[in-house]
C-alpha positions, 0 to 999 in steps of 0.5 A: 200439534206435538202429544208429548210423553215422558219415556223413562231414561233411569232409575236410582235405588237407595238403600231401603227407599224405593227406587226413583225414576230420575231421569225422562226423554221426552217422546215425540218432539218436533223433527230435529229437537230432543228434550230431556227431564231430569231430578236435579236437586231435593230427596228422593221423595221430595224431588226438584226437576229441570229439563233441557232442549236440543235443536238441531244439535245445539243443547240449552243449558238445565232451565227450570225448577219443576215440582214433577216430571209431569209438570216440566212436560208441561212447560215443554208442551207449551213451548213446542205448541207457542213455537208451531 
């Protein structure tokens, strides 16, 4: 079994708002794969998130529409532990 965590990758700062994580690598995936988190749609403070899997050097397309980061995490964790 993988414990995946979100490693953060960039932050955005926006005139008077707070600054915003927007972008995560995921840490400890399986050997040969990466996945990646990333805000992809809504405001700063109401943010929509998607995430994108690489194995073995052949990238998905952006999939997904996660209310948090910690929620897409989730869906990786889940794909990782169905595919071990």
């Amino acid at each position: 079994m993988f414990k995946l965590t979100l490693d953060e990758g960039a932050r955005t700062y926006l005139n008077s708002l707070p600054e915003a994580i927007y972008y995560y690598q995921v840490n400890g995936m399986p050997d040969g794969q990466k996945s990646f988190i990333t805000r992809k749609s809504g405001s700063v403070l109401e943010p929509m998130w998607e995430l994108r899997r690489e194995i073995d050097g052949v990238s998905s397309e952006w999939t997904g529409n996660y209310e948090t980061a910690a929620e897409a995490l989730t869906a990786v964790q889940k794909e990782v532990d169905e595919a071990a």
